[in-house]
PALUMZA-226898 format. One record per residue (C-alpha): residue number from 1; residue in three letters; chain; x, y, z. Coordinates in Angstrom, 2 decimals, padded with zeros to 5 digits. Layout:
# residues N
<pt><i>NUM</i><aa>ALA</aa><ch>A</ch><xx>X</xx><yy>Y</yy><zz>Z</zz></pt>
...
***
This chain:
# residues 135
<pt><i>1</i><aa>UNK</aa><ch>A</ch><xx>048.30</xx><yy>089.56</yy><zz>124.09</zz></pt>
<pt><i>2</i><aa>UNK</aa><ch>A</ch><xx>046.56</xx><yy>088.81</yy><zz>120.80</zz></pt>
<pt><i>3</i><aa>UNK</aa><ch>A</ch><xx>046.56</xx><yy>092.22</yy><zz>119.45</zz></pt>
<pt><i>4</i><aa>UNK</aa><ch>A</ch><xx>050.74</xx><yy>092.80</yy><zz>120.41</zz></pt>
<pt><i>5</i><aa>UNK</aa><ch>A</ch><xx>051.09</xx><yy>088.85</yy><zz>118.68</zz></pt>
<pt><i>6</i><aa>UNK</aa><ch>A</ch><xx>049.29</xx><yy>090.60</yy><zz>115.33</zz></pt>
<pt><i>7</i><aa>UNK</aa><ch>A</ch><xx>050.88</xx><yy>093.70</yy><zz>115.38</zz></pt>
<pt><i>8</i><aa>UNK</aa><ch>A</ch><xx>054.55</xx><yy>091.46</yy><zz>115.81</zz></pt>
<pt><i>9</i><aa>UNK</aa><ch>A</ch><xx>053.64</xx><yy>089.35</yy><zz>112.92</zz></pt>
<pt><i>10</i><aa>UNK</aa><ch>A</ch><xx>052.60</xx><yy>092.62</yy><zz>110.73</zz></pt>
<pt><i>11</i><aa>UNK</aa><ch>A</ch><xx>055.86</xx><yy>094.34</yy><zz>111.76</zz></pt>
<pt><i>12</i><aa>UNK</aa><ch>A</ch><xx>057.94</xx><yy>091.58</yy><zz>110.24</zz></pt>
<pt><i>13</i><aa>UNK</aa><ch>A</ch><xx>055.48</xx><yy>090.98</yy><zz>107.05</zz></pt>
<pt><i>14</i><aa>UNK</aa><ch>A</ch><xx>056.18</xx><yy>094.68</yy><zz>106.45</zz></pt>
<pt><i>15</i><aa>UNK</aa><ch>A</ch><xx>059.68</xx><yy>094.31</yy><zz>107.35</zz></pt>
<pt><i>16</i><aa>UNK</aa><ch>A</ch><xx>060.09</xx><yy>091.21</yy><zz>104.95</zz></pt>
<pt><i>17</i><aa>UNK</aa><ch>A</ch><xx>058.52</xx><yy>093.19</yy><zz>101.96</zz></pt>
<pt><i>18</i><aa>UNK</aa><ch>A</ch><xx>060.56</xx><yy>096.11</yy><zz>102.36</zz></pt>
<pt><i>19</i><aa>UNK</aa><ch>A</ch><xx>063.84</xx><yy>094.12</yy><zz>102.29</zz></pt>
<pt><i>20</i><aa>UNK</aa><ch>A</ch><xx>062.37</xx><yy>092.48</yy><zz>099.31</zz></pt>
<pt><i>21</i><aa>UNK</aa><ch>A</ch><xx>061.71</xx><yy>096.03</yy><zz>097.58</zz></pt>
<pt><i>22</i><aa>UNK</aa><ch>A</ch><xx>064.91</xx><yy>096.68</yy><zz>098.39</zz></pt>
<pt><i>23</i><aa>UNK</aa><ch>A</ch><xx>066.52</xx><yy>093.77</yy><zz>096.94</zz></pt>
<pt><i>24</i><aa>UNK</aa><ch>A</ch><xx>064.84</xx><yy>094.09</yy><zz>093.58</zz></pt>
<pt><i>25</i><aa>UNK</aa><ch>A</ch><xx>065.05</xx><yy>097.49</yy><zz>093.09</zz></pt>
<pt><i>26</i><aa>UNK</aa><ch>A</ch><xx>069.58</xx><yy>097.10</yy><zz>093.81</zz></pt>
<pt><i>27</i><aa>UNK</aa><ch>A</ch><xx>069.45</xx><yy>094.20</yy><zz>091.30</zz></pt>
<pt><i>28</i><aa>UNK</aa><ch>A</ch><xx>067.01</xx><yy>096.70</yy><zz>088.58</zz></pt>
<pt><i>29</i><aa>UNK</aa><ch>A</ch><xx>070.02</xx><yy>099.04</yy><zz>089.26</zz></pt>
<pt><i>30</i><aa>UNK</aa><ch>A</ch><xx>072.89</xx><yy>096.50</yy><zz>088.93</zz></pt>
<pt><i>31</i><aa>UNK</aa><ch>A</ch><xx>071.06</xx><yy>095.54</yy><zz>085.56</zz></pt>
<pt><i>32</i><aa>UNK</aa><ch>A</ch><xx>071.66</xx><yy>099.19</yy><zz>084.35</zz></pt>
<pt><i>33</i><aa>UNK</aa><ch>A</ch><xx>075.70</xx><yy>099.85</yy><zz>085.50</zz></pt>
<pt><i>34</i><aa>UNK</aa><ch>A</ch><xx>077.93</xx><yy>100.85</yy><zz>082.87</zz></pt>
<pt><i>35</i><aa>UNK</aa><ch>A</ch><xx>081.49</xx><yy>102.78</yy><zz>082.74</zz></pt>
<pt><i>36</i><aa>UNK</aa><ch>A</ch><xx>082.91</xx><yy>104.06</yy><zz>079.72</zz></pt>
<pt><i>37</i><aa>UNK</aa><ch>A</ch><xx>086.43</xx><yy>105.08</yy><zz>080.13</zz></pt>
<pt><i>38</i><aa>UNK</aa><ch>A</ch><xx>089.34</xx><yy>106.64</yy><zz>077.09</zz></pt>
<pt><i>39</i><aa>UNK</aa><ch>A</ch><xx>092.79</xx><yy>107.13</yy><zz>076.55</zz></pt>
<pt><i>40</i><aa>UNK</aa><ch>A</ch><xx>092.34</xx><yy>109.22</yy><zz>073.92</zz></pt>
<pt><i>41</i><aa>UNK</aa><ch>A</ch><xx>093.56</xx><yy>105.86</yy><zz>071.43</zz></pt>
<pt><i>42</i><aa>UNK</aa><ch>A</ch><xx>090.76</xx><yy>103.25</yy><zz>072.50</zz></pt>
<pt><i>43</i><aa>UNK</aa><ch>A</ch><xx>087.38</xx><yy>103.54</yy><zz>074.41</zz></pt>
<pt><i>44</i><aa>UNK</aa><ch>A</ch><xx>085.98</xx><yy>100.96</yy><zz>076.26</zz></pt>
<pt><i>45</i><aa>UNK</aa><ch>A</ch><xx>082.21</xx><yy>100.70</yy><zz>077.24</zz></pt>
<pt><i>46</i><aa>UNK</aa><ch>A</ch><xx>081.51</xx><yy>098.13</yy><zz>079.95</zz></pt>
<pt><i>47</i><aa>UNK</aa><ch>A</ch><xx>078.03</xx><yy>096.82</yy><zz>080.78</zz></pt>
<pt><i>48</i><aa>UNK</aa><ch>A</ch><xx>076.47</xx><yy>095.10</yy><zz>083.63</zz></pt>
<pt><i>49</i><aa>UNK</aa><ch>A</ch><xx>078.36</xx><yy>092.37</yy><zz>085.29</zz></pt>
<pt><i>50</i><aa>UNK</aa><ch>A</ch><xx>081.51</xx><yy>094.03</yy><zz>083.42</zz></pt>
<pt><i>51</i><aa>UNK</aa><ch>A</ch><xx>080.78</xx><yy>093.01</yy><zz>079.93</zz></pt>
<pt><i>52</i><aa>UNK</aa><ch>A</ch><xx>082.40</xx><yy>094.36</yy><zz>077.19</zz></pt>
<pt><i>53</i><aa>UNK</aa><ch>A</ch><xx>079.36</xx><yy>096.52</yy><zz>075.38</zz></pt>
<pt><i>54</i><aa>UNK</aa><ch>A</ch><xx>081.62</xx><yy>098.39</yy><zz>072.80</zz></pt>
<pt><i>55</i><aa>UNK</aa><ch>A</ch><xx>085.49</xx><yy>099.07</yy><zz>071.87</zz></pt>
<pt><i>56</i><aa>UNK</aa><ch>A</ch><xx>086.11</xx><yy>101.91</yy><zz>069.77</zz></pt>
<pt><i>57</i><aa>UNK</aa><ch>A</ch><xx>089.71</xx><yy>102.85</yy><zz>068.15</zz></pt>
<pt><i>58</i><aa>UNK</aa><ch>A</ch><xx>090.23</xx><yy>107.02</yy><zz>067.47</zz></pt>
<pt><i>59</i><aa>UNK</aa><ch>A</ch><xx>091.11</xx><yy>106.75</yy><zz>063.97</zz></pt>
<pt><i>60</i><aa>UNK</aa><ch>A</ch><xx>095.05</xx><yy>108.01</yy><zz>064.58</zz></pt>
<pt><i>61</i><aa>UNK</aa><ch>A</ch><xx>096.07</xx><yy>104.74</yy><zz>066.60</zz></pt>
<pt><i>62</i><aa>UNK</aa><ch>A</ch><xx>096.63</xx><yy>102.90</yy><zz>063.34</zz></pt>
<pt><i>63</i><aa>UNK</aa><ch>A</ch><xx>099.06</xx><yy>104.66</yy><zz>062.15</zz></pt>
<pt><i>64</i><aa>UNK</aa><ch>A</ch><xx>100.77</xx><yy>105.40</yy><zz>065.92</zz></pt>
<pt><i>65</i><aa>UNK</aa><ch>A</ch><xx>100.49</xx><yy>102.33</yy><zz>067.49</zz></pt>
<pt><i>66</i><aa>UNK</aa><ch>A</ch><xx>101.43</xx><yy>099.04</yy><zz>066.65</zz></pt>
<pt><i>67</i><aa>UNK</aa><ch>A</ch><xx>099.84</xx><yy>096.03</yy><zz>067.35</zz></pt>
<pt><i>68</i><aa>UNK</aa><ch>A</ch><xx>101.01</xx><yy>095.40</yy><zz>070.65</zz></pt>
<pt><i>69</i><aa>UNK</aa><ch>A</ch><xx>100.36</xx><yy>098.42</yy><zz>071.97</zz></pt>
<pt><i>70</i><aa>UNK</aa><ch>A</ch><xx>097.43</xx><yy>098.31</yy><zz>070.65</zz></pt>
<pt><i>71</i><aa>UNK</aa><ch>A</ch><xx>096.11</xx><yy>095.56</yy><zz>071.96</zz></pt>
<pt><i>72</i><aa>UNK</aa><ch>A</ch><xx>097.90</xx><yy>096.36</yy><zz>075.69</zz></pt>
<pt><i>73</i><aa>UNK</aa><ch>A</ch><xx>095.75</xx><yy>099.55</yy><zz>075.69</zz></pt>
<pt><i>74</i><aa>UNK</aa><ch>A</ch><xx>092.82</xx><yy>097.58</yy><zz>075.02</zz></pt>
<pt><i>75</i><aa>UNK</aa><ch>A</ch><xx>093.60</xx><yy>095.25</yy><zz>077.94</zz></pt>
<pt><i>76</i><aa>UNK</aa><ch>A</ch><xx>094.46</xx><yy>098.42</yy><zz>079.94</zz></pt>
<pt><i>77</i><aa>UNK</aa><ch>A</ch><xx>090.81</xx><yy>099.96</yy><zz>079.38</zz></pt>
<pt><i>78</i><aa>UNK</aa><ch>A</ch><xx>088.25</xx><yy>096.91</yy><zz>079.64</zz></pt>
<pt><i>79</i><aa>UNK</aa><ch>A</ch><xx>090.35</xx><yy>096.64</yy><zz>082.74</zz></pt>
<pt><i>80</i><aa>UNK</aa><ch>A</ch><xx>089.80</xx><yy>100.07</yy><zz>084.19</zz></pt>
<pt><i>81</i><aa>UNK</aa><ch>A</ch><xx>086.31</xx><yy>100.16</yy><zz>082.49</zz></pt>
<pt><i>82</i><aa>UNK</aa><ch>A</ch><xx>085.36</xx><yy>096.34</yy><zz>084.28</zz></pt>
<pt><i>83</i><aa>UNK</aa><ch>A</ch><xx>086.97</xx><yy>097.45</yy><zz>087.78</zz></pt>
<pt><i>84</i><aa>UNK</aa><ch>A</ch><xx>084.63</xx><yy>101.21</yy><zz>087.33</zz></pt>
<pt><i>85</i><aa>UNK</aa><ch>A</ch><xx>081.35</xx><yy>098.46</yy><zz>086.94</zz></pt>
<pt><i>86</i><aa>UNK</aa><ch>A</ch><xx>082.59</xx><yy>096.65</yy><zz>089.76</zz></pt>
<pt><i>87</i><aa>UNK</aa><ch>A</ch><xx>082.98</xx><yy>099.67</yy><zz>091.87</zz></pt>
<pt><i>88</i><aa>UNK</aa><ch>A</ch><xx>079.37</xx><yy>100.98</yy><zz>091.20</zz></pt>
<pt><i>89</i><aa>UNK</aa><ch>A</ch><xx>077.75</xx><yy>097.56</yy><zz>091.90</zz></pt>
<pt><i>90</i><aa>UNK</aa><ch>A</ch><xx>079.72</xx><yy>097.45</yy><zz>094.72</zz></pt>
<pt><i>91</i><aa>UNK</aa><ch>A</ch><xx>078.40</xx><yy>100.69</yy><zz>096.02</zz></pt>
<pt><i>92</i><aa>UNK</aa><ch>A</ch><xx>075.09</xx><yy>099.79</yy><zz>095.60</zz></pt>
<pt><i>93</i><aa>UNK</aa><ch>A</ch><xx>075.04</xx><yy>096.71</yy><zz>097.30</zz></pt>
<pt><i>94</i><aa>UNK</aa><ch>A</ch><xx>076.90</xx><yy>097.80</yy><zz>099.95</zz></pt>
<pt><i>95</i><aa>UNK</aa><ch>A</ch><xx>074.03</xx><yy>099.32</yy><zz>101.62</zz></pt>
<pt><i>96</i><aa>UNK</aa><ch>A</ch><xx>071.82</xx><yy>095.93</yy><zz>101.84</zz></pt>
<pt><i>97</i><aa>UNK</aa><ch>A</ch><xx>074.63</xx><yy>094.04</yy><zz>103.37</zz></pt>
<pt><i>98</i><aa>UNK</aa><ch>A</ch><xx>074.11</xx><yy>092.86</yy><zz>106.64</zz></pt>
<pt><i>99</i><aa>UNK</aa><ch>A</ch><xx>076.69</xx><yy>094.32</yy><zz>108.99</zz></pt>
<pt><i>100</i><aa>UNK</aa><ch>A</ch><xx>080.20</xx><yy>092.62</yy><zz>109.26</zz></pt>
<pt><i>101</i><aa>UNK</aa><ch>A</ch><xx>079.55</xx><yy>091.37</yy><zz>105.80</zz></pt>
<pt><i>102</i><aa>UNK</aa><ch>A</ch><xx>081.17</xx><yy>092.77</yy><zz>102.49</zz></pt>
<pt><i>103</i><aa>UNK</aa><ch>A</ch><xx>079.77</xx><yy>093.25</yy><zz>099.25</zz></pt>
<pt><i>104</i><aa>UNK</aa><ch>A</ch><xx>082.34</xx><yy>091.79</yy><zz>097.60</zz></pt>
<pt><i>105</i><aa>UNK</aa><ch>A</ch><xx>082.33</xx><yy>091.85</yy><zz>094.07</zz></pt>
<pt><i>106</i><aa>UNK</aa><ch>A</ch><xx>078.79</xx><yy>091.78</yy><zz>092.30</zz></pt>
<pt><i>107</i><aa>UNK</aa><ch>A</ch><xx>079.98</xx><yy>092.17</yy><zz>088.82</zz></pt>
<pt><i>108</i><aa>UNK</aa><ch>A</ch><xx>081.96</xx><yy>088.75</yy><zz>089.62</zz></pt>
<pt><i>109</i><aa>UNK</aa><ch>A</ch><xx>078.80</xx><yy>087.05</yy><zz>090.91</zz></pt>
<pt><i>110</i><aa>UNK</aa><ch>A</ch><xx>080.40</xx><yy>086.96</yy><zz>094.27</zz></pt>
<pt><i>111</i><aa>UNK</aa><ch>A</ch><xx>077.48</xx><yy>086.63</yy><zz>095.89</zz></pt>
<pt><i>112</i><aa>UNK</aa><ch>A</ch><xx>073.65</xx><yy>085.90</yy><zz>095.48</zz></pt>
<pt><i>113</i><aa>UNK</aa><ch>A</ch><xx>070.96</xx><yy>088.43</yy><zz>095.88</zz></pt>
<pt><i>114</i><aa>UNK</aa><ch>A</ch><xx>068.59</xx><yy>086.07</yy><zz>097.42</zz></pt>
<pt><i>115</i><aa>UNK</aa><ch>A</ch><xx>070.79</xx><yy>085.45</yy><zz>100.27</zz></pt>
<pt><i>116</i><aa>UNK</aa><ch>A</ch><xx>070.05</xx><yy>089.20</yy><zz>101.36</zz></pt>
<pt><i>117</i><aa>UNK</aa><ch>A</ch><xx>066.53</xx><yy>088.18</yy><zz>101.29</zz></pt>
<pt><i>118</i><aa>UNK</aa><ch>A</ch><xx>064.94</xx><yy>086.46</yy><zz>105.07</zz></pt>
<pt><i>119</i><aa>UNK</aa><ch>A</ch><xx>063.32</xx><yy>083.45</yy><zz>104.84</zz></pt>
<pt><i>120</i><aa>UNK</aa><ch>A</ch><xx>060.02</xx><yy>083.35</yy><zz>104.14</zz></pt>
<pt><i>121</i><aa>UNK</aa><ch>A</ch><xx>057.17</xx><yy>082.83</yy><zz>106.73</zz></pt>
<pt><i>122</i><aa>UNK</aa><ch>A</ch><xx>056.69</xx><yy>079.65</yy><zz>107.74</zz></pt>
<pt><i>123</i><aa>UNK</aa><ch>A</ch><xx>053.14</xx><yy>078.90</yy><zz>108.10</zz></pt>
<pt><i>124</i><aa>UNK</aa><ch>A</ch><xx>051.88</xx><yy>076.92</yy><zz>111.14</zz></pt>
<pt><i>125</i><aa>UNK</aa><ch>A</ch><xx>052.22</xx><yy>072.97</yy><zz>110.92</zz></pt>
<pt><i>126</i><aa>UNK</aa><ch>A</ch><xx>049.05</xx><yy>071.49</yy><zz>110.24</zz></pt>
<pt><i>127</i><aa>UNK</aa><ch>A</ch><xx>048.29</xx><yy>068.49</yy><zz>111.89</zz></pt>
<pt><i>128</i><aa>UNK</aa><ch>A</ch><xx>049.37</xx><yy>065.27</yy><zz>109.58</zz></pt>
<pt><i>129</i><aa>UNK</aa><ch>A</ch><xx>047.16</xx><yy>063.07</yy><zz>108.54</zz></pt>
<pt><i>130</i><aa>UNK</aa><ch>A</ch><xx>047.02</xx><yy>059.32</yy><zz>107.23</zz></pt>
<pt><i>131</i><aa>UNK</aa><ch>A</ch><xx>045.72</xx><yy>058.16</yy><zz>103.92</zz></pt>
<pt><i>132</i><aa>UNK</aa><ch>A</ch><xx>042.47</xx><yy>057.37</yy><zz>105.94</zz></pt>
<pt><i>133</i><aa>UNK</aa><ch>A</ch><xx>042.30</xx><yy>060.69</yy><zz>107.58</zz></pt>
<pt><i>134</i><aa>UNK</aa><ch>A</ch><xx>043.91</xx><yy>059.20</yy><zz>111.31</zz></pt>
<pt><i>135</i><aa>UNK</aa><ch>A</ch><xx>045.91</xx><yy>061.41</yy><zz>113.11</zz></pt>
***
């Protein structure tokens, strides 16, 4: 009985670390997405969480464009280049998620990583004591 109560507790200690690999090593990758995405007029680099890392303008659009198209194509790209970042983190979180339960939107914080994570043991209640040692 002893030996099947150790090798129970061992199974879940191992279980619990490999989730917790797990864990860590999605939110190293979510720490890395990016998307870059072009029109050909205005390229958009998105970082992690879908933050803007870098707009660049193709050096005809002044001349062809005018403001408001300009700044409509820039909408148009962080847009496609935020929803590419969300679509990544998505698909690597989507593995980790318990079943019935959607990813969501990581790049939106829609969720916490340390929710994916069990509970930690729970070591055995020690018997309390009094200031004066008295059980």
């Amino acid at each position: 009985m002893h030996d099947d109560l150790q090798a129970a507790i061992e199974s879940l200690v191992e279980e619990y670390d490999r989730q917790v690999r797990e864990v860590h090593e999605a939110h190293a990758r979510l720490s890395e997405v990016t998307a870059t995405v072009s029109d050909g007029d205005v390229t958009v680099t998105a970082g992690p969480q879908g933050r803007i890392d870098e707009i660049v303008f193709h050096p005809r659009v002044y001349g062809r464009l005018s403001p408001t198209e300009l700044a409509r194509a820039v909408q148009q790209q962080i847009a496609r280049a935020q929803a590419e970042v969300a679509e990544r983190s998505h698909e690597i979180m989507a593995p980790l998620m318990p079943e019935g339960m959607d990813a969501g939107d990581p790049a939106a914080g829609a969720f916490d990583l340390g929710a994916l994570l069990p509970d930690p043991p729970v070591p055995p209640a020690s018997r309390r004591h009094d200031r004066k040692g008295r059980r």
